[in-house]
C-alpha positions in Angstrom: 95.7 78.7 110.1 97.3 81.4 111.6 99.7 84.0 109.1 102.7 83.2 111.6 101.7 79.5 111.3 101.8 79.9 107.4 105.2 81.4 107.7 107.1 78.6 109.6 109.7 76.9 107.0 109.4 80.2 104.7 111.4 82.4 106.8 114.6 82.9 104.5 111.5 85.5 103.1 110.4 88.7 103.8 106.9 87.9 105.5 104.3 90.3 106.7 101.7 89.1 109.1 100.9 92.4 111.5 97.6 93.6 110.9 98.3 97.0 109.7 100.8 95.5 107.3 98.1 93.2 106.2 95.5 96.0 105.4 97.5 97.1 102.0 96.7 93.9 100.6 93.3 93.6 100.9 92.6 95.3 97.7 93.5 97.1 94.4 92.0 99.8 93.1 88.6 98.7 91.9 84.9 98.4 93.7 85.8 94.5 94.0 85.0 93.4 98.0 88.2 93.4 99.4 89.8 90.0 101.4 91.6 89.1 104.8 95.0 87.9 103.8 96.6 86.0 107.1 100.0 85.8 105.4 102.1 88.2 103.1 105.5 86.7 101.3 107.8 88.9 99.3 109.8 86.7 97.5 113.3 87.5 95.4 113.6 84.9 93.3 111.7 81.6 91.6 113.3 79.5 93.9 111.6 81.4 96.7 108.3 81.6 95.1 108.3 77.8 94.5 108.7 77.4 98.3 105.7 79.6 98.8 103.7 77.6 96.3 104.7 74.3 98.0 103.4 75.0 101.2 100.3 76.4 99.9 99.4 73.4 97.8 101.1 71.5 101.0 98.4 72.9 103.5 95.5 73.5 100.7 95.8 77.7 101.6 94.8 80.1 98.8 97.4 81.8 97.6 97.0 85.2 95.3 99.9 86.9 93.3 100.0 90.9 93.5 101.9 93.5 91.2 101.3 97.0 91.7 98.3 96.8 93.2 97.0 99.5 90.4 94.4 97.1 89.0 90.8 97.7 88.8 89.0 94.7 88.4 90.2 92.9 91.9 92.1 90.1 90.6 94.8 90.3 93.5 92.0 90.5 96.2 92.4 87.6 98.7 88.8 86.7 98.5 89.7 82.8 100.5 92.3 85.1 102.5 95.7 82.8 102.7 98.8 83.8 101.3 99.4 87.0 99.1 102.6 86.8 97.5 104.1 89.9 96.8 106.3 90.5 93.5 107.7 94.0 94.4 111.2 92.5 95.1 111.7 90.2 91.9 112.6 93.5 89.8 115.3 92.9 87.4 115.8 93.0 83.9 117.2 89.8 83.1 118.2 90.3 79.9 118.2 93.0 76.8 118.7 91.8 73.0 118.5 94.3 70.7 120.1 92.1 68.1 116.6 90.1 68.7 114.4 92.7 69.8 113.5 90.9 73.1 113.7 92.5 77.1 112.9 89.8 79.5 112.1 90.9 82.9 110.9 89.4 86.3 107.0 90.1 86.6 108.0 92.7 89.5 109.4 95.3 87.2 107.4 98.5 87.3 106.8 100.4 83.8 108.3 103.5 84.9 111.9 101.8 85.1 111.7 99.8 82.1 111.2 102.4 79.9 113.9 104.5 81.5 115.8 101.4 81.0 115.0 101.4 77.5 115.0 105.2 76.6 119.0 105.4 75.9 118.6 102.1 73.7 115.8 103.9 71.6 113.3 101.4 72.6 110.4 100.5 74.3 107.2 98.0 74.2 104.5 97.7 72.2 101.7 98.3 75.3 101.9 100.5 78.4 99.5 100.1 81.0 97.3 103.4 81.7 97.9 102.4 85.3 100.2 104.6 85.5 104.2 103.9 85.8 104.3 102.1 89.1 102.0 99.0 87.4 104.5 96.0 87.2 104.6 93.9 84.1 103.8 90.6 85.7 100.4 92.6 86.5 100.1 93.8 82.8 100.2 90.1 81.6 98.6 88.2 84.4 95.0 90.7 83.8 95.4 91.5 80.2 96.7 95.0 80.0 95.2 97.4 77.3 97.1 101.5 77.2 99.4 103.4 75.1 99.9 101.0 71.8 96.9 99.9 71.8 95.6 101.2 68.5 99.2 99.7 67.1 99.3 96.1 68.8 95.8 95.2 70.2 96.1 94.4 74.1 99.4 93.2 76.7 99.1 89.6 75.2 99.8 90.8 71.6 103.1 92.0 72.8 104.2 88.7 74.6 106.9 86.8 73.1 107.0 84.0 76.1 106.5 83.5 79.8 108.4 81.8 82.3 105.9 80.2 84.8 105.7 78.2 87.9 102.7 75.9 88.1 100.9 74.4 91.0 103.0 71.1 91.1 106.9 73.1 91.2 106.9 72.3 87.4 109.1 75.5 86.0 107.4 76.3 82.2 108.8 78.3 79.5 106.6 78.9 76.5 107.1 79.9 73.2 110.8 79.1 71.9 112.5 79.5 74.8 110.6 75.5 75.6 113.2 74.4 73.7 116.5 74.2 76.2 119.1 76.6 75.3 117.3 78.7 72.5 115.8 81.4 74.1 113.1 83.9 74.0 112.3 85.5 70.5 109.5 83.4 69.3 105.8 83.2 70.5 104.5 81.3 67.8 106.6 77.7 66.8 106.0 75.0 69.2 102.1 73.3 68.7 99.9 74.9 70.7 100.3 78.4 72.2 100.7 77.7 75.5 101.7 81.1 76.6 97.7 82.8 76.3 97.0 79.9 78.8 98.3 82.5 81.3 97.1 86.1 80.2 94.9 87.6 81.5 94.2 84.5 83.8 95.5 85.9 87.3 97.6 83.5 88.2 95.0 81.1 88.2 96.7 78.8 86.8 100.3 79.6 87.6 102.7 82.2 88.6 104.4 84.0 86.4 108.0 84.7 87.1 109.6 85.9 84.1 108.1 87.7 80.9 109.5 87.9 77.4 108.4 91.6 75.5 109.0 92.2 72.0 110.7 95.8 71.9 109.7 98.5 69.9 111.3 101.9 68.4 110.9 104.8 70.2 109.0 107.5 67.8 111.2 110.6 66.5 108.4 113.0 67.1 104.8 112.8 68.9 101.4 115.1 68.6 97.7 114.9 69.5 94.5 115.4 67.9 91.2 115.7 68.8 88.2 115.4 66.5 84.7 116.0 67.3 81.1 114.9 66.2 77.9 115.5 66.9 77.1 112.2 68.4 78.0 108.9 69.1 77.0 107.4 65.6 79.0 109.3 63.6 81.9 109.3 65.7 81.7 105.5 65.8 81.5 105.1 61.8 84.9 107.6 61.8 86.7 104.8 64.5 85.2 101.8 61.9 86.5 103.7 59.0 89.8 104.9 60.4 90.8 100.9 61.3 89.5 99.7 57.9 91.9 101.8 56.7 95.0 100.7 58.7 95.0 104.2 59.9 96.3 103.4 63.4 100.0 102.3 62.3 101.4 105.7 64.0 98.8 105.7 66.5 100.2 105.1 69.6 97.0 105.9 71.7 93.3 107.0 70.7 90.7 107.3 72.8 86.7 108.4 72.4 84.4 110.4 75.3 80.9 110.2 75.3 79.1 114.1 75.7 79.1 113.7 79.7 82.3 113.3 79.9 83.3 115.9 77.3 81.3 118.3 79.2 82.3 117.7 82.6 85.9 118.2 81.8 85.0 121.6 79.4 83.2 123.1 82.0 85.5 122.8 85.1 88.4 123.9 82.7 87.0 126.9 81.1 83.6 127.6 83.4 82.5 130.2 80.9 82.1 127.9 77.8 79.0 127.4 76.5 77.7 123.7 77.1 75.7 123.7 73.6 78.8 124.1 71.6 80.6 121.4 72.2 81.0 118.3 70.4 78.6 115.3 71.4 81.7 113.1 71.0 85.2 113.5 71.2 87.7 110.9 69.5 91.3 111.9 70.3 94.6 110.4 69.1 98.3 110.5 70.4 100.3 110.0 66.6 104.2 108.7 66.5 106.6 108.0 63.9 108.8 110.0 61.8 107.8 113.5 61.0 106.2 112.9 57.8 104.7 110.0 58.3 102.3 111.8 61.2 102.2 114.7 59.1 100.5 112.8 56.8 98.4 110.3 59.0 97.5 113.7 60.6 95.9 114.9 57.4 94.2 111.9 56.5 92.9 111.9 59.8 91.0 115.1 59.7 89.9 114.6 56.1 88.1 111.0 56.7 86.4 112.9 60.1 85.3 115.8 57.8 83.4 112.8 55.9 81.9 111.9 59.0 80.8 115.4 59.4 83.8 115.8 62.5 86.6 118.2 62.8 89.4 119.4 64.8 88.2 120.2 68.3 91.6 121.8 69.7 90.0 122.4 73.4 89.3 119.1 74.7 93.2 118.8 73.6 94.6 121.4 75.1 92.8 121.0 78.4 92.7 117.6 78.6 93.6 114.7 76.1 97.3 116.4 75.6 97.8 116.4 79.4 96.6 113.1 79.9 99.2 112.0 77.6 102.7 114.4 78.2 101.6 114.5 81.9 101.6 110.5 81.4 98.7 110.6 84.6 96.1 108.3 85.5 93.4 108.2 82.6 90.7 107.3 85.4 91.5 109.5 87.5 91.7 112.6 85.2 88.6 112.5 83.9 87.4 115.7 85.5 85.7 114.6 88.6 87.2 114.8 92.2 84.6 115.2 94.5 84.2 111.8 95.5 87.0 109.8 97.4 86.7 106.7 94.7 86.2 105.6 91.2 84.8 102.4 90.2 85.7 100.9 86.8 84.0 98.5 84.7 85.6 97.2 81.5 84.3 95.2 78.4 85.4 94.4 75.4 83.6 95.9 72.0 82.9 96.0 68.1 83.3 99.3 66.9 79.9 99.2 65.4 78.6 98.7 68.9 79.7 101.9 70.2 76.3 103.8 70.3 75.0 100.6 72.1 77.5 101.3 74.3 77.1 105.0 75.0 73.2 104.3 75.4 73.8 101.4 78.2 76.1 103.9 79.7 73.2 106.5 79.7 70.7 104.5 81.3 72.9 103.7 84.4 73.4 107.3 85.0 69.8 107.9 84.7 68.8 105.2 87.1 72.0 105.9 89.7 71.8 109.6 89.3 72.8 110.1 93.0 76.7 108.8 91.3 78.8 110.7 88.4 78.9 108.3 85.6 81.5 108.7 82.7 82.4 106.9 79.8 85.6 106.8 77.7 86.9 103.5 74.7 90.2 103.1 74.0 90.5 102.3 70.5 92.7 99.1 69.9 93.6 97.7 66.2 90.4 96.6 65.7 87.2 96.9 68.1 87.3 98.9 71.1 87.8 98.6 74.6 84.9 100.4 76.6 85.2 101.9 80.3 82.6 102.5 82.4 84.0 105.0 85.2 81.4 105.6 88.5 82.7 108.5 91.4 81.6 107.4 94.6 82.3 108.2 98.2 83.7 104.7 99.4 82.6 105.5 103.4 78.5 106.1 102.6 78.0 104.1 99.4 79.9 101.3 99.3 76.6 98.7 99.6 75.0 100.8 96.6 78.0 101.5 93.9 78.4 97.5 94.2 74.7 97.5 92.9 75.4 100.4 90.2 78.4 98.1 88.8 76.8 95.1 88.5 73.8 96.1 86.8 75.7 98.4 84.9 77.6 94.7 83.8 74.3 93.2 82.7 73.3 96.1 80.8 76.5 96.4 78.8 76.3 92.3 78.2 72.8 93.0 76.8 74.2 96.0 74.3 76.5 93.2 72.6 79.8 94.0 75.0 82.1 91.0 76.2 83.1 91.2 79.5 87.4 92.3 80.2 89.5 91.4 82.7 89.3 89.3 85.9 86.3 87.1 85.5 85.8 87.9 89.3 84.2 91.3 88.8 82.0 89.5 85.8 81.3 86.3 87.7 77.6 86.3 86.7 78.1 86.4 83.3 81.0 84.4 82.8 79.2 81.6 84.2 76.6 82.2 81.3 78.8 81.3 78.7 78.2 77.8 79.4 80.9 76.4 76.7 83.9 78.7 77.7 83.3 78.2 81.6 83.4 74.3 81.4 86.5 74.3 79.4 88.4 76.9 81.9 86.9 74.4 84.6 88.7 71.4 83.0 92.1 73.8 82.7 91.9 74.9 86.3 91.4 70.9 87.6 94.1 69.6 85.6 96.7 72.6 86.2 95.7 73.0 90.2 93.9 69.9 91.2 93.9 71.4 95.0 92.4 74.7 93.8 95.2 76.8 95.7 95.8 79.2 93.1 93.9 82.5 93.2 90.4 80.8 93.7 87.5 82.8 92.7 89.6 84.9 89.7 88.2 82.8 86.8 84.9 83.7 88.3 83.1 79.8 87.8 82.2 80.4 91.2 84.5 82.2 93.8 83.8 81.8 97.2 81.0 83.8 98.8 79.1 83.5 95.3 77.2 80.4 95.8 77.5 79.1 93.1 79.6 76.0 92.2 83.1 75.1 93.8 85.5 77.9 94.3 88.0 78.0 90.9 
């Protein structure tokens, strides 16, 4: 069906369906294959995207729910083309309580403006996207955003009080407290089961999100960084395992470890003279916030339990890089050091702290077996277990065929060192569909809450079109 076919009945909408408009959709930012959308709807309000849902369940046409576009793991790729449907213009903050420490917000809200928003209340939430400020927060939720408060509150999900959320049959769902008519959002946990995880992370796979319910948090009074480093991977990865056992991450705000390529890369291109066999095989670095004493203090106890570790201070890397990364408030991907190539393909997984030299060492082998690519690797370190990035620079136009092969056997070799794949099940279609249990279960999910298959098909990864495998999610 033609995208000005699609549109008849939907045109109290903005609707795209020129070619050149079309080609911003195609993609985010990741090495995911991109899609051939045939319609574009922006809608302003629930009402409007409940009109968009109806006629897509109406005439059986995918339909795929885009933020920011600042993803990397190609959730929002039309993969069964269809209908994108564009959250830029539902932007408003619905509602601020400070009284309960809530901001609810429409899923188009971009980070940069809610924490302006917040700034002159003292406040903001508990996880920022690294995606910069123009990711939106119905993004953040719908792929399971991990960035700045990490260390402090685990992932995006940890910071949800409650969703609003439209499902494939018009049903309008609010989870959490605000299920019960007239009391509001303020509590995630009350009601039986938690229905609000059913939705993050899941890319609207199982309903669109339009309205979401954050906990807010204090602003700090002051802010520094530290870097530590080690000699290698082990040690540093014994200092992350001790440093959470402790509870040492309460004024953490963001922390972060580089592997020795990485650490390298950026040394050398910042200060060309240094002298590669001095620096530290691993670099764990943390952004601190609270009240002055209390990240005096955390500060000190930081550098004493790396000492232990046989780590200390590495003020360098911090000056000419970690600090940036986090005053600057830039792109973590794309500051790693390495700008001759047009791209940069991440892979993400999920990881035990003790895993972390498993980690580095899968990392290792990929770059030994793609050499021809520049391979880094960097962990954010949540409240407990890490987060571990894989980052590949590539130039799109002459290796497109081969970085797709780099990433996905860099996914089997990081499922083999004990990793759990992150994000859109799309990128980690292969191995989702190994965990036989979890699979059948989102399978039964997907069938009840979207008989006709509409939403997002192919995100879960049980078998997206193209994959031959199974019946497109």
């Amino acid at each position: 069906m033609s995208g000005t076919a699609l549109g008849h009945g939907l045109e109290s909408l903005t609707l795209f369906t020129d070619p050149v408009d079309l080609l911003a959709y195609r993609r985010d930012c990741s090495v995911v294959a991109p899609g051939e959308p045939e319609l574009v709807a922006r809608p302003r309000d629930a009402e409007e995207v409940a009109a968009v849902i109806a006629r897509a369940g109406r005439d059986r046409v995918p339909l795929y729910v885009r933020g920011g576009g600042s993803m990397y793991a190609g959730g929002v790729n039309p993969h069964a083309g269809g209908i994108v449907l564009d959250m830029a213009a539902m932007d408003r903050i619905l509602e601020l309580d400070l009284a309960r420490g809530i901001v609810v917000v429409e899923p188009g809200v971009r980070f940069g403006a809610l924490l302006e928003a917040l700034a002159p209340h003292g406040q903001t939430v508990g996880i920022v996207p690294l995606t910069g400020p123009t990711a939106t927060v119905g993004g953040a939720v719908s792929a399971h955003a991990l960035g700045s408060g990490s260390p402090r509150h685990q992932s995006m999900g940890d910071c949800v009080a409650g969703l609003e959320v439209l499902l494939a049959d018009g049903t309008r769902l609010r989870t959490g407290s605000a299920a019960c008519a007239g009391a509001g959002f303020f509590q995630r946990y009350c009601i039986g089961p938690d229905l609000t995880g059913i939705f993050l992370g899941a890319d609207a796979s199982f309903g669109v999100v339009t309205a979401v319910a954050l906990w807010l948090v204090p602003l700090p009074a002051v802010r520094d960084t530290l870097t530590l480093g080690f000699a290698g991977t082990a040690a540093a990865g014994d200092f992350v395992t001790a440093v959470q056992g402790r509870e040492l991450t309460r004024n953490v705000w963001y922390a972060a470890g580089y592997e020795g390529g990485t650490v390298r890369a950026r040394m050398t291109q910042a200060e060309p003279a240094c002298d590669p066999a001095t620096l530290p095989g691993f670099c764990v670095c943390f952004d601190l916030g609270g009240d002055a004493d209390a990240v005096a203090a955390d500060r000190a106890r930081l550098l004493e339990l790396a000492a232990a570790h046989g780590g200390a201070e590495y003020a360098p890397f911090d000056a000419v890089y970690f600090r940036r990364l986090r005053y600057d408030e830039s792109y973590w991907y794309s500051f790693a050091g390495y700008f001759s190539r047009s791209r940069c393909a991440i892979l993400m997984s999920s990881l035990p702290s003790d895993r972390l030299a498993g980690f580095i060492a899968a990392v290792d082998a990929q770059r030994a077996q793609w050499s021809d690519f520049m391979w880094g690797a960097a962990v954010v370190v949540c409240r407990r277990g890490l987060h571990g990035g894989v980052l590949v620079f590539y130039d799109e136009r002459r290796e497109w065929e081969t970085i797709t092969k780099a990433v996905d056997g860099a996914a089997d070799a990081l499922v083999a060192a004990g990793c759990v794949p992150y994000k859109s099940g799309k990128q980690w279609a292969a191995q989702v569909r190994e965990m036989h249990a979890y699979s059948s279960v989102l399978e039964r999910l997907k069938r009840a809450l979207d008989p006709a298959g509409v939403l997002a098909p192919g995100n879960l990864g049980l078998g997206h079109p193209g994959s031959g495998t199974g019946s497109a999610d």
